[in-house]
N, CA, C and O atoms as a Tripos MOL2 file, in Angstrom:
@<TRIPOS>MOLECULE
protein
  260   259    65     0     0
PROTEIN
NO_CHARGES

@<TRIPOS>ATOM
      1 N         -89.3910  -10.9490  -70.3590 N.3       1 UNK1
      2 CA        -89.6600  -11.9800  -71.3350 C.3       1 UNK1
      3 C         -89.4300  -13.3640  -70.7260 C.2       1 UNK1
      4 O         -90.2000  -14.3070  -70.9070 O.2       1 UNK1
      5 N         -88.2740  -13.4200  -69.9640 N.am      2 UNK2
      6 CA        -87.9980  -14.8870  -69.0330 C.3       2 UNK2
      7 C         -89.5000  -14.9680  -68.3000 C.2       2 UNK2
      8 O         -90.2540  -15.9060  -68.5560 O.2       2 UNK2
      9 N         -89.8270  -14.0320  -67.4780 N.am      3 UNK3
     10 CA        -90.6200  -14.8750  -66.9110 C.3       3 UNK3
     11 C         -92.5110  -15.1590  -67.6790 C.2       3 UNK3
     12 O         -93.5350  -15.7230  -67.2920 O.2       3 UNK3
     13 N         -92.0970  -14.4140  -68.8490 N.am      4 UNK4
     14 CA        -93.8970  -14.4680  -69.7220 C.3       4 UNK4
     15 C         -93.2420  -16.4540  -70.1230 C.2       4 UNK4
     16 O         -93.8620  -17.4830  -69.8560 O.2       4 UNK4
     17 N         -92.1670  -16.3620  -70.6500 N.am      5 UNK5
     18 CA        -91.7870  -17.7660  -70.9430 C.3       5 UNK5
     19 C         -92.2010  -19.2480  -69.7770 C.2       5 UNK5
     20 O         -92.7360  -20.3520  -69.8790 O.2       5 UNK5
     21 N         -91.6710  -18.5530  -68.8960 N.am      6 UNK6
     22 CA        -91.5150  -19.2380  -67.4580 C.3       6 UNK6
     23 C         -92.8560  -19.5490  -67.2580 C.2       6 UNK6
     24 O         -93.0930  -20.7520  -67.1470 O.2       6 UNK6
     25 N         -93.9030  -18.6940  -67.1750 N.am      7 UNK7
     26 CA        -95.4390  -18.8550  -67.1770 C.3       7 UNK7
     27 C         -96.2190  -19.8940  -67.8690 C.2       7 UNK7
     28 O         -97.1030  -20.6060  -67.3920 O.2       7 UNK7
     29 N         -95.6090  -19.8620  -69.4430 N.am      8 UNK8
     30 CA        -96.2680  -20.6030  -70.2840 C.3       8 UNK8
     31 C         -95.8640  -22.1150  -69.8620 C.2       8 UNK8
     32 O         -96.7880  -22.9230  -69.7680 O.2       8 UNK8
     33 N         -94.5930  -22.5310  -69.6130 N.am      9 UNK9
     34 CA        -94.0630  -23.8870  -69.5920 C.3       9 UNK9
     35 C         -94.0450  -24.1520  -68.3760 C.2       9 UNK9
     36 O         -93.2470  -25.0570  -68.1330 O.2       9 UNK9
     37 N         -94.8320  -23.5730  -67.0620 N.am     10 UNK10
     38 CA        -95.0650  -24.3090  -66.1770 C.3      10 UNK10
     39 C         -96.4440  -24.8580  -66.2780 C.2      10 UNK10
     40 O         -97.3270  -24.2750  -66.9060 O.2      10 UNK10
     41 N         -96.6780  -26.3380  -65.4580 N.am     11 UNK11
     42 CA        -97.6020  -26.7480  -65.5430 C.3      11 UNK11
     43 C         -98.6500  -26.0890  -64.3850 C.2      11 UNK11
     44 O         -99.4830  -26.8720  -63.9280 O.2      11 UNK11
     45 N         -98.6560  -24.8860  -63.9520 N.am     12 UNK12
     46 CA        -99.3620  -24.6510  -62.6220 C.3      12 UNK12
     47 C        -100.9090  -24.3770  -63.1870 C.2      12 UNK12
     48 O        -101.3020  -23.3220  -63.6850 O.2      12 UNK12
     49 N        -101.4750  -25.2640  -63.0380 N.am     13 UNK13
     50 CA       -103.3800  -24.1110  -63.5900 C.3      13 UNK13
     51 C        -104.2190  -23.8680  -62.4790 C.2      13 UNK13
     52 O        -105.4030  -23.6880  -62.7620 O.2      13 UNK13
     53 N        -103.9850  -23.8300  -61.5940 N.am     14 UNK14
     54 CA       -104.6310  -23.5830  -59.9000 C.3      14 UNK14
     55 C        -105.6710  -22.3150  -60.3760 C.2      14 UNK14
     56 O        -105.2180  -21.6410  -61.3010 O.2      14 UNK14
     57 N        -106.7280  -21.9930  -59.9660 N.am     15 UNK15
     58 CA       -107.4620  -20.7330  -59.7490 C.3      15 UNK15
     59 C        -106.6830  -20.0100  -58.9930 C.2      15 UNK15
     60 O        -105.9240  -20.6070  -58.2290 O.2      15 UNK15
     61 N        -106.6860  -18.5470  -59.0260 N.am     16 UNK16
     62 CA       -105.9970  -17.6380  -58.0680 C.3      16 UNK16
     63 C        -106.6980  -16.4240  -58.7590 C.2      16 UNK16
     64 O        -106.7880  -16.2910  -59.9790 O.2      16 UNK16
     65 N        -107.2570  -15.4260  -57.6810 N.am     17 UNK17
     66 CA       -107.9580  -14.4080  -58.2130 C.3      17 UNK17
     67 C        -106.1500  -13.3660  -58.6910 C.2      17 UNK17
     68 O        -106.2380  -12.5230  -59.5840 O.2      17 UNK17
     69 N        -105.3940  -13.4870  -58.3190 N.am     18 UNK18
     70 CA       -104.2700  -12.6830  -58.8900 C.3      18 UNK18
     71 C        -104.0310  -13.2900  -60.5640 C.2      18 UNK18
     72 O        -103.3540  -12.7150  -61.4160 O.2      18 UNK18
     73 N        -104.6370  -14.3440  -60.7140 N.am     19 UNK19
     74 CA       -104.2000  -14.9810  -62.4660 C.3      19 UNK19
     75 C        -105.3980  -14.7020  -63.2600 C.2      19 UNK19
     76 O        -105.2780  -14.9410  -64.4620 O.2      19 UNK19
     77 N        -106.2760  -14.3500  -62.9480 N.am     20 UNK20
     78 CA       -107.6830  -14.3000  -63.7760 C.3      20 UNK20
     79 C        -108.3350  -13.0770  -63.5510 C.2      20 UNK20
     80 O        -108.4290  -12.5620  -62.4370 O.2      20 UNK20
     81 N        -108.8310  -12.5540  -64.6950 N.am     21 UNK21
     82 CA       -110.2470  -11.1110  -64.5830 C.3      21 UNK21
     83 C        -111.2040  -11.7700  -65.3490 C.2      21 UNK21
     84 O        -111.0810  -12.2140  -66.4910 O.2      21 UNK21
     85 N        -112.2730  -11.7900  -64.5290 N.am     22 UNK22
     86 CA       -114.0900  -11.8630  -65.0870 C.3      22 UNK22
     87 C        -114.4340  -10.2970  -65.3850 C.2      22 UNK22
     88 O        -114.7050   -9.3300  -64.6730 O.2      22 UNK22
     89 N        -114.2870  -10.5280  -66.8280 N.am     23 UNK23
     90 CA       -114.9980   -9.0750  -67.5420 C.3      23 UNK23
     91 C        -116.2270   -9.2330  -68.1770 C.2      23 UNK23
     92 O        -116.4030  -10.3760  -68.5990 O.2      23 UNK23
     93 N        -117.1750   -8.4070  -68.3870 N.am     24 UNK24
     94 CA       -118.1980   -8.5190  -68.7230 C.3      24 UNK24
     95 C        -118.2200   -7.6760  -70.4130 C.2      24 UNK24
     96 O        -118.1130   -6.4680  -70.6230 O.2      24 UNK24
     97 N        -118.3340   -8.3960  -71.0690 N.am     25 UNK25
     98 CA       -118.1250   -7.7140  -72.9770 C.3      25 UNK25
     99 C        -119.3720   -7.4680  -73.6830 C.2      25 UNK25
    100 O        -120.3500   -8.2120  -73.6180 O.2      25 UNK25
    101 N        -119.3000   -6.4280  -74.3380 N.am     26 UNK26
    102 CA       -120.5190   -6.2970  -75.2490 C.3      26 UNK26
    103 C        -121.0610   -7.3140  -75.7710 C.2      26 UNK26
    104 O        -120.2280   -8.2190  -75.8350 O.2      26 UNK26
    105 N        -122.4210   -7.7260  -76.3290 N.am     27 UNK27
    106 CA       -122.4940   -9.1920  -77.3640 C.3      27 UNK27
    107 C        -121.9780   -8.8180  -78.8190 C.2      27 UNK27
    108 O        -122.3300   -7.7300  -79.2760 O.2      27 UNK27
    109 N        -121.3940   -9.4160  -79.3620 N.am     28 UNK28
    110 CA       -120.9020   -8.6760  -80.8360 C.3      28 UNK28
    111 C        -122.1900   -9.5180  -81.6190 C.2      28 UNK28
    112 O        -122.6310  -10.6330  -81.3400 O.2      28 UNK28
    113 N        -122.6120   -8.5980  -82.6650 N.am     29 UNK29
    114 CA       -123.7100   -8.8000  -83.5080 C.3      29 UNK29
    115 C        -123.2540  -10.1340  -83.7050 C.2      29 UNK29
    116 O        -122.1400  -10.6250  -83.5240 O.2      29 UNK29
    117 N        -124.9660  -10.9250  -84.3540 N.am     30 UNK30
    118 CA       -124.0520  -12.7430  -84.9950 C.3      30 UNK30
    119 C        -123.8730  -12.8360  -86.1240 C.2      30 UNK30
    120 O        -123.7240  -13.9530  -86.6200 O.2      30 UNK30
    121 N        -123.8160  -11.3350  -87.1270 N.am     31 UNK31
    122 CA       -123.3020  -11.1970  -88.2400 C.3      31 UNK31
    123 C        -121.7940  -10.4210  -88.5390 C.2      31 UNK31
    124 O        -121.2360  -10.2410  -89.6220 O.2      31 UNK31
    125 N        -121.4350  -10.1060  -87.4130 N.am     32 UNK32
    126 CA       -120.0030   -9.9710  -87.5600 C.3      32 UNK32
    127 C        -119.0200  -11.3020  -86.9920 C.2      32 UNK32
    128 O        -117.8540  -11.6280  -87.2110 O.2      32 UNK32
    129 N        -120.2400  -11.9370  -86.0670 N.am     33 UNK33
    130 CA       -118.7910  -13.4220  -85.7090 C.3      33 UNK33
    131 C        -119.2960  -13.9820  -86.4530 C.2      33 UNK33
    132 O        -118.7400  -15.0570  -86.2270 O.2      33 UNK33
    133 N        -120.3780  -14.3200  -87.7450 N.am     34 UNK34
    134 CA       -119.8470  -15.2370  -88.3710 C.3      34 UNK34
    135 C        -120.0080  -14.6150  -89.6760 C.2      34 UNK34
    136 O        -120.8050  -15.0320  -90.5170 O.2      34 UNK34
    137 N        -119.0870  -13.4120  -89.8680 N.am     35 UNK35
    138 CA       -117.7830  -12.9610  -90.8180 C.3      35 UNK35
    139 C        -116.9100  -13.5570  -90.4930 C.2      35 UNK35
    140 O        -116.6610  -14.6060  -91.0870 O.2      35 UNK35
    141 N        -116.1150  -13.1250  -89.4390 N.am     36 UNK36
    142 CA       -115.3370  -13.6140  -88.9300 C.3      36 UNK36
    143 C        -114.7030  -15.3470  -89.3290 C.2      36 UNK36
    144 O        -113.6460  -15.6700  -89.8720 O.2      36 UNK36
    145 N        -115.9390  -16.2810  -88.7560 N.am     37 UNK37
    146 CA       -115.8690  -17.4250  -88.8400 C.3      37 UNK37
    147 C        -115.5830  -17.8890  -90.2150 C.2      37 UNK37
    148 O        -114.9190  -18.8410  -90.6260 O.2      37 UNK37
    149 N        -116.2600  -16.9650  -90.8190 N.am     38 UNK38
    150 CA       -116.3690  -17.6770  -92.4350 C.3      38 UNK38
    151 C        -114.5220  -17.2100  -92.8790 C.2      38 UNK38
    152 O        -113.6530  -17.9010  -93.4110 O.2      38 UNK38
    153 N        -114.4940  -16.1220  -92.5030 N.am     39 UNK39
    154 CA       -113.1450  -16.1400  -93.0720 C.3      39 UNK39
    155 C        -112.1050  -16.8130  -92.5590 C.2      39 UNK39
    156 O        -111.1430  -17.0780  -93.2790 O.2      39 UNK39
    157 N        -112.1610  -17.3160  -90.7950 N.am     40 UNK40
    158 CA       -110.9920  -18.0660  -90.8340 C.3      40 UNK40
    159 C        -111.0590  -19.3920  -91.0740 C.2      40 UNK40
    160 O        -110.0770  -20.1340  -91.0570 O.2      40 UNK40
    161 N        -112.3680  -19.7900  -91.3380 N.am     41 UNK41
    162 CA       -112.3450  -21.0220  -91.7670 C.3      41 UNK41
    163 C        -112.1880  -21.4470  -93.4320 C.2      41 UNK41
    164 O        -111.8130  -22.4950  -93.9580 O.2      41 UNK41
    165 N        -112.7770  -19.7820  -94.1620 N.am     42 UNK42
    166 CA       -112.6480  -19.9550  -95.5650 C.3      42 UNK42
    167 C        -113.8850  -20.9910  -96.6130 C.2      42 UNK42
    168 O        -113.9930  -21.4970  -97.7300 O.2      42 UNK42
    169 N        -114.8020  -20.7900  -95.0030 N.am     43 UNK43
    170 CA       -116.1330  -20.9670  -95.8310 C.3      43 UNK43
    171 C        -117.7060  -20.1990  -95.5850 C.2      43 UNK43
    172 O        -117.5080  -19.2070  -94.8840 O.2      43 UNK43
    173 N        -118.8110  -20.3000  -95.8430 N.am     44 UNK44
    174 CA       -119.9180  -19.4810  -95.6490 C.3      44 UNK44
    175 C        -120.5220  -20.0680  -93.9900 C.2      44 UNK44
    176 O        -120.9400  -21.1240  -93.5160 O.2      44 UNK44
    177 N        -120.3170  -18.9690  -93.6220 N.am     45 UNK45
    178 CA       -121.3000  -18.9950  -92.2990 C.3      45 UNK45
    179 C        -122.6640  -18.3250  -92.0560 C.2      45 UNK45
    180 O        -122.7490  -17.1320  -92.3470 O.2      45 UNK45
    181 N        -123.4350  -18.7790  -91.6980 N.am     46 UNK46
    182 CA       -124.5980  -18.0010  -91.8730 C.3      46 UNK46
    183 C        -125.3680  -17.8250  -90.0940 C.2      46 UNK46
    184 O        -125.4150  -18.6780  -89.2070 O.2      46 UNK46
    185 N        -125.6950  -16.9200  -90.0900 N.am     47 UNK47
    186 CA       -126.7480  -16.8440  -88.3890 C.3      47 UNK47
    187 C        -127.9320  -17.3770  -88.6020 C.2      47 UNK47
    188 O        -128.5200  -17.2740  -89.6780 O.2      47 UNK47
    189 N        -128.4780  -18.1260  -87.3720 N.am     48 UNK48
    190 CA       -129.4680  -19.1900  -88.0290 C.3      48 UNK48
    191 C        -130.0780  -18.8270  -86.3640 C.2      48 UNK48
    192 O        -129.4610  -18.1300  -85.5580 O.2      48 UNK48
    193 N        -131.2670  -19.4110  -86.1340 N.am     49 UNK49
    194 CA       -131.8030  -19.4030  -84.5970 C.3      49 UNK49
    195 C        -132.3050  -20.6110  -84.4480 C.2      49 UNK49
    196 O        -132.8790  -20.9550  -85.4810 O.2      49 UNK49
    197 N        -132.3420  -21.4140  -83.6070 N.am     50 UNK50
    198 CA       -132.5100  -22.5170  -83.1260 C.3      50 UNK50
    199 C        -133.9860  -22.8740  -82.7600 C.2      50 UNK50
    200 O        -134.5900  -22.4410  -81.7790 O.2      50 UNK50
    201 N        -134.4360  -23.6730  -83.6380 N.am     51 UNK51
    202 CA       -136.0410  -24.2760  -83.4310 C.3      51 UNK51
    203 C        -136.4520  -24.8340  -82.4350 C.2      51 UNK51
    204 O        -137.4680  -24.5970  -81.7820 O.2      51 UNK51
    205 N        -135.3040  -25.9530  -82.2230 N.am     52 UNK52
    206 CA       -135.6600  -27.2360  -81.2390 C.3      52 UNK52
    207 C        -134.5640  -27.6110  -80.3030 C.2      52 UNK52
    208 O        -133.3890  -27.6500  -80.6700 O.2      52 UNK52
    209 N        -134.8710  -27.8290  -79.3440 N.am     53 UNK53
    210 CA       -133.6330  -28.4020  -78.5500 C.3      53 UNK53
    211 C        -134.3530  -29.9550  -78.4080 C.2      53 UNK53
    212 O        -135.5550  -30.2220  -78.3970 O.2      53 UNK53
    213 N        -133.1980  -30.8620  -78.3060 N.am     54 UNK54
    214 CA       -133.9750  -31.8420  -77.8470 C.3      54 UNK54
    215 C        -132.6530  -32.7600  -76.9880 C.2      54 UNK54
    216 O        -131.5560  -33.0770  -77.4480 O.2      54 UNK54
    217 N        -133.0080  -32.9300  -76.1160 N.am     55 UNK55
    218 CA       -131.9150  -33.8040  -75.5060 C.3      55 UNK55
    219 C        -131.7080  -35.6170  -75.4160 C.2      55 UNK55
    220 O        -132.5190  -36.5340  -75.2860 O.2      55 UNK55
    221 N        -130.6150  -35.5800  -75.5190 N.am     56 UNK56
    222 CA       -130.0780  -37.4860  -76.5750 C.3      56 UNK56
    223 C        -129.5560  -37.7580  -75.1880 C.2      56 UNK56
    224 O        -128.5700  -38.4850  -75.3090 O.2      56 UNK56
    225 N        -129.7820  -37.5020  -74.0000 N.am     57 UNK57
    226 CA       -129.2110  -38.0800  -72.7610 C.3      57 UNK57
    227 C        -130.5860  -39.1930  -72.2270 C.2      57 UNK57
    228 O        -131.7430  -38.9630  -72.5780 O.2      57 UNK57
    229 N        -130.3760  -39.8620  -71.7320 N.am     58 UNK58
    230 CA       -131.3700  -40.8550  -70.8500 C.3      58 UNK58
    231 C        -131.3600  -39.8110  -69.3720 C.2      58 UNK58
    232 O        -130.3740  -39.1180  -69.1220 O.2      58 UNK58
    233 N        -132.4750  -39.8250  -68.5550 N.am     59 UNK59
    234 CA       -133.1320  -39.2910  -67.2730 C.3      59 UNK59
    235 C        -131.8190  -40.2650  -66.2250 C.2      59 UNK59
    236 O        -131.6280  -39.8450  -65.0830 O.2      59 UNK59
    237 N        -131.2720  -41.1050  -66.5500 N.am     60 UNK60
    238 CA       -130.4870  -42.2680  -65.9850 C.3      60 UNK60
    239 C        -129.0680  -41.8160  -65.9650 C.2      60 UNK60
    240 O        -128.2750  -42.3150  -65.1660 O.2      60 UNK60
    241 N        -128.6000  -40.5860  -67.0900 N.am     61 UNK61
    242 CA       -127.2020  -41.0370  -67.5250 C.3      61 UNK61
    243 C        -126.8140  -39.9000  -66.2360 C.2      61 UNK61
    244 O        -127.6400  -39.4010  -65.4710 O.2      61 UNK61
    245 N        -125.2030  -39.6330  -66.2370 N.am     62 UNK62
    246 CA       -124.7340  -39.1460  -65.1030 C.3      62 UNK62
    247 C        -124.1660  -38.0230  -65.8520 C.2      62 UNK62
    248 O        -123.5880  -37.0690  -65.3320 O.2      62 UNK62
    249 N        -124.3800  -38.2060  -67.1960 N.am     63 UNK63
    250 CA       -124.3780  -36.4250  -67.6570 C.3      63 UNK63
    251 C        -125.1650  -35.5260  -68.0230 C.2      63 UNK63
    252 O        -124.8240  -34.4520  -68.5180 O.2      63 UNK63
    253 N        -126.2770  -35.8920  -67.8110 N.am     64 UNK64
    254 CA       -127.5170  -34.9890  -67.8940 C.3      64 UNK64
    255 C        -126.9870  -33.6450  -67.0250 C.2      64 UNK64
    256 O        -126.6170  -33.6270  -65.8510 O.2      64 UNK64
    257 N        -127.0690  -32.5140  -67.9900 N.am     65 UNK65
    258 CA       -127.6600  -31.3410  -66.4380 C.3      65 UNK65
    259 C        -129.0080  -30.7480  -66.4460 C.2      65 UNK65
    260 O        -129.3750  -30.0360  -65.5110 O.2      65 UNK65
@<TRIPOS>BOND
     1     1     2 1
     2     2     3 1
     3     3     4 2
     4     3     5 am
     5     5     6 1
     6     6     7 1
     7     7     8 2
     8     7     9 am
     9     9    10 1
    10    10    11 1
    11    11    12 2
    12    11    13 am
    13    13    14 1
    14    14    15 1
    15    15    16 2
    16    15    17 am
    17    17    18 1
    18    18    19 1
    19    19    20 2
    20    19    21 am
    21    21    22 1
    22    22    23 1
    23    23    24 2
    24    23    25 am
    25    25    26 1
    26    26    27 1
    27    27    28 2
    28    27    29 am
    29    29    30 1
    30    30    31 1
    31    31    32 2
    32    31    33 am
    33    33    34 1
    34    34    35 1
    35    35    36 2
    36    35    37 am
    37    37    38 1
    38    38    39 1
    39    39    40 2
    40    39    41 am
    41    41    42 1
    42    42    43 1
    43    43    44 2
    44    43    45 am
    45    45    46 1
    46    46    47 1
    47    47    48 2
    48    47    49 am
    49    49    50 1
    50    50    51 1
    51    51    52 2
    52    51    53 am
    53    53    54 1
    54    54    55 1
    55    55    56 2
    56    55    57 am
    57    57    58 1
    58    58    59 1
    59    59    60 2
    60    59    61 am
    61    61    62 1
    62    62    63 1
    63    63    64 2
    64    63    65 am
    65    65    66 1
    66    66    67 1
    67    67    68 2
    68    67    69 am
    69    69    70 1
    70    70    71 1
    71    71    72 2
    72    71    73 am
    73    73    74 1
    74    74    75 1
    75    75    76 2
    76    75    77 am
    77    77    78 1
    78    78    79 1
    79    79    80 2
    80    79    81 am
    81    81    82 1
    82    82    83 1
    83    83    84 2
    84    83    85 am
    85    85    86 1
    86    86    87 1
    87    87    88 2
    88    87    89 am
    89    89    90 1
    90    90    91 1
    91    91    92 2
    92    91    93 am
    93    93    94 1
    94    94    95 1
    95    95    96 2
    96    95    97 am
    97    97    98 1
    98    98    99 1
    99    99   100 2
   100    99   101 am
   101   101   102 1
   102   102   103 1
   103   103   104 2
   104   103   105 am
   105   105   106 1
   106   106   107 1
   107   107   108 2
   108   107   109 am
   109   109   110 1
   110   110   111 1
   111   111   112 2
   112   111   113 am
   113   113   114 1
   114   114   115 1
   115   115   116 2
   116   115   117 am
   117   117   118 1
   118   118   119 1
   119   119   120 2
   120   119   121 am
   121   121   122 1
   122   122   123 1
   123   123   124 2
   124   123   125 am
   125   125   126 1
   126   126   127 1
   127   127   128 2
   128   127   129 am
   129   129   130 1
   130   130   131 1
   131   131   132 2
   132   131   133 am
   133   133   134 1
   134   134   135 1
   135   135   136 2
   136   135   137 am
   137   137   138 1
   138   138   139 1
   139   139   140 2
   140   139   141 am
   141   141   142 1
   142   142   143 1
   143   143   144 2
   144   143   145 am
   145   145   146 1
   146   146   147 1
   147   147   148 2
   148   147   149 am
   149   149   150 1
   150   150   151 1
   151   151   152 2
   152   151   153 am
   153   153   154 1
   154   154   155 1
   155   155   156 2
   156   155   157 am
   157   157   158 1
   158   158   159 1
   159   159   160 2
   160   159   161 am
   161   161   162 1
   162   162   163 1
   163   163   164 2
   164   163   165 am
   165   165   166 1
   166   166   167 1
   167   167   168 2
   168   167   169 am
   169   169   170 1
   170   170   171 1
   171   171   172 2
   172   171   173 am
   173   173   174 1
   174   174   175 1
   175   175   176 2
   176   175   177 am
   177   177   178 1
   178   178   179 1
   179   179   180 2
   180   179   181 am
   181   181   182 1
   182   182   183 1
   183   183   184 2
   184   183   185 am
   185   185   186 1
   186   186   187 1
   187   187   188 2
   188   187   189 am
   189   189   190 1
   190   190   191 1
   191   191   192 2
   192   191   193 am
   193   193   194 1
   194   194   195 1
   195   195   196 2
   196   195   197 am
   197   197   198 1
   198   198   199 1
   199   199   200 2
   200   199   201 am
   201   201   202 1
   202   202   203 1
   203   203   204 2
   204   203   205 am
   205   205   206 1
   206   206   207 1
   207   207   208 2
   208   207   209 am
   209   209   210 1
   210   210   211 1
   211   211   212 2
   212   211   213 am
   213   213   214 1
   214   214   215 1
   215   215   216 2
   216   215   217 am
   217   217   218 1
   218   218   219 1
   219   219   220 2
   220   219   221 am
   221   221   222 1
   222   222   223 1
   223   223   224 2
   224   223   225 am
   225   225   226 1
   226   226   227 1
   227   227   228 2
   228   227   229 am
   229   229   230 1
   230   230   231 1
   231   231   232 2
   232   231   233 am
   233   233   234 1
   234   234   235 1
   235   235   236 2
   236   235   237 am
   237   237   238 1
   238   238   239 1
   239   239   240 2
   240   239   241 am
   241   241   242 1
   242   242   243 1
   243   243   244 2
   244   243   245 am
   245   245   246 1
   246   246   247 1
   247   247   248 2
   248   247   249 am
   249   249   250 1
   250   250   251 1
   251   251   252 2
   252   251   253 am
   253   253   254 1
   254   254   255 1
   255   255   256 2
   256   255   257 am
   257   257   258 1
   258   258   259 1
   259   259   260 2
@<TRIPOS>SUBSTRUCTURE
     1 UNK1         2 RESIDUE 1 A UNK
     2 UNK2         6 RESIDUE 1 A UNK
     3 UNK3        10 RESIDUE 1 A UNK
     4 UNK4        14 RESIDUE 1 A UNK
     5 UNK5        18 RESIDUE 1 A UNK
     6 UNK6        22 RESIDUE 1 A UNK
     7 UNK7        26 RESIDUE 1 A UNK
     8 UNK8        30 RESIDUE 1 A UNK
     9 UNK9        34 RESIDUE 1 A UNK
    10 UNK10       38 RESIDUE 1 A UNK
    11 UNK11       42 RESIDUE 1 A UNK
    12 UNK12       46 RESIDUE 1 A UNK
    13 UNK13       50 RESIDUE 1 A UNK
    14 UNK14       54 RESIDUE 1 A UNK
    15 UNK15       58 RESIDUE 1 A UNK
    16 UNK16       62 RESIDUE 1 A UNK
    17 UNK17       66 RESIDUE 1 A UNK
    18 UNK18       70 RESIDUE 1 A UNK
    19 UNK19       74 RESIDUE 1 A UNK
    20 UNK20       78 RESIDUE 1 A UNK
    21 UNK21       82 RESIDUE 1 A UNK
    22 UNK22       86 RESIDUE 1 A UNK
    23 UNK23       90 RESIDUE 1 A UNK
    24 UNK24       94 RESIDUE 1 A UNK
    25 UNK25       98 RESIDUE 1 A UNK
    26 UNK26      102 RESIDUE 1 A UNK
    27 UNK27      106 RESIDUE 1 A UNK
    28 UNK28      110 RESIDUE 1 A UNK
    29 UNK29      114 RESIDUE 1 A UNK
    30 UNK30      118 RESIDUE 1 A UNK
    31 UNK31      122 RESIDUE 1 A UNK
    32 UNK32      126 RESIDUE 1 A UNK
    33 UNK33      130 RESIDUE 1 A UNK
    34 UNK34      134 RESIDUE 1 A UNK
    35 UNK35      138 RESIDUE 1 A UNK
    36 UNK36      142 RESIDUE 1 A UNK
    37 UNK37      146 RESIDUE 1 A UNK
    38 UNK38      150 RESIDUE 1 A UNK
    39 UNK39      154 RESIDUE 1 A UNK
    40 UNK40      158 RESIDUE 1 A UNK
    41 UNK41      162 RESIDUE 1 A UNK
    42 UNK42      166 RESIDUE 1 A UNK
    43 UNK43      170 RESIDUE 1 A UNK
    44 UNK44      174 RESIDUE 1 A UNK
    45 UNK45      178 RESIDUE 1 A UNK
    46 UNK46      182 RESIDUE 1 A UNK
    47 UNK47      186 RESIDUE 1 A UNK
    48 UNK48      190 RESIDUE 1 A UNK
    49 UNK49      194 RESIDUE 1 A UNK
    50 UNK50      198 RESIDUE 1 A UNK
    51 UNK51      202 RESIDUE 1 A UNK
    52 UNK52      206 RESIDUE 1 A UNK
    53 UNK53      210 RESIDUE 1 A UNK
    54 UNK54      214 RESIDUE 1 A UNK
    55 UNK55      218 RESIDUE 1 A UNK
    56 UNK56      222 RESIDUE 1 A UNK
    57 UNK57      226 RESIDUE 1 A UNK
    58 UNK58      230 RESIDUE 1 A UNK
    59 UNK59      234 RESIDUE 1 A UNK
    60 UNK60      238 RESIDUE 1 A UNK
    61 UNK61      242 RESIDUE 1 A UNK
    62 UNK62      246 RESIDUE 1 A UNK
    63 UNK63      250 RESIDUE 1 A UNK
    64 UNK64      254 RESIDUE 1 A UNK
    65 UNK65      258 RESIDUE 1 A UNK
Protein backbone atom coordinates (compact mmCIF):
# COMPACT_ATOMS: atom_id res chain seq x y z
CA UNK A 1 0.00 0.00 0.00
CA UNK A 2 3.14 2.44 0.83
CA UNK A 3 4.37 2.13 -2.30
CA UNK A 4 0.69 2.27 -4.60
CA UNK A 5 0.71 5.68 -2.32
CA UNK A 6 4.32 6.54 -3.12
CA UNK A 7 3.37 6.20 -6.94
CA UNK A 8 0.49 8.46 -6.88
CA UNK A 9 2.34 11.53 -5.07
CA UNK A 10 5.33 11.39 -7.04
CA UNK A 11 5.59 13.75 -9.72
CA UNK A 12 7.47 11.23 -12.20
CA UNK A 13 5.29 10.94 -15.74
CA UNK A 14 8.30 9.83 -18.00
CA UNK A 15 7.13 7.06 -20.67
CA UNK A 16 8.63 3.69 -19.67
CA UNK A 17 7.37 0.57 -21.41
CA UNK A 18 7.53 -1.09 -17.63
CA UNK A 19 4.57 1.77 -16.58
CA UNK A 20 2.20 1.40 -19.51
CA UNK A 21 0.15 -1.55 -21.63
CA UNK A 22 -1.33 -0.64 -25.17
CA UNK A 23 -4.37 -2.95 -25.24
CA UNK A 24 -6.52 -3.23 -27.93
CA UNK A 25 -10.63 -3.31 -26.59
CA UNK A 26 -13.71 -4.27 -28.17
CA UNK A 27 -15.80 -1.02 -29.52
CA UNK A 28 -18.68 -0.97 -26.97
CA UNK A 29 -22.00 -0.34 -28.87
CA UNK A 30 -22.84 3.81 -28.87
CA UNK A 31 -25.93 2.81 -27.16
CA UNK A 32 -24.53 1.42 -24.17
CA UNK A 33 -21.85 4.48 -23.66
CA UNK A 34 -24.36 6.74 -23.94
CA UNK A 35 -26.44 4.87 -21.18
CA UNK A 36 -23.84 5.14 -19.42
CA UNK A 37 -23.27 8.89 -20.06
CA UNK A 38 -26.76 9.76 -19.49
CA UNK A 39 -26.66 8.28 -16.18
CA UNK A 40 -23.60 9.75 -14.84
CA UNK A 41 -24.38 12.85 -15.94
CA UNK A 42 -28.22 12.45 -15.09
CA UNK A 43 -29.33 13.57 -18.37
CA UNK A 44 -30.52 12.15 -21.99
CA UNK A 45 -27.86 11.14 -24.28
CA UNK A 46 -28.59 10.16 -27.53
CA UNK A 47 -26.14 8.48 -30.57
CA UNK A 48 -26.21 10.79 -33.35
CA UNK A 49 -23.63 10.47 -36.59
CA UNK A 50 -21.93 13.30 -37.79
CA UNK A 51 -22.96 15.17 -41.13
CA UNK A 52 -20.29 17.70 -41.49
CA UNK A 53 -16.97 18.36 -40.38
CA UNK A 54 -15.83 21.63 -41.01
CA UNK A 55 -12.70 23.13 -39.79
CA UNK A 56 -12.54 26.90 -37.83
CA UNK A 57 -8.60 26.82 -38.14
CA UNK A 58 -6.97 29.28 -40.84
CA UNK A 59 -4.39 27.17 -43.53
CA UNK A 60 -1.90 29.83 -41.47
CA UNK A 61 -2.59 28.80 -37.84
CA UNK A 62 0.10 26.48 -36.14
CA UNK A 63 -2.65 24.22 -34.97
CA UNK A 64 -4.04 22.91 -37.86
CA UNK A 65 -3.32 19.08 -38.31
Amino acid sequence: MKEANASLTQGDQSWAVEKFRISVEDEKPALELCEGLSKLHNKTILPTKMKKRTNLQTPESEYVQ
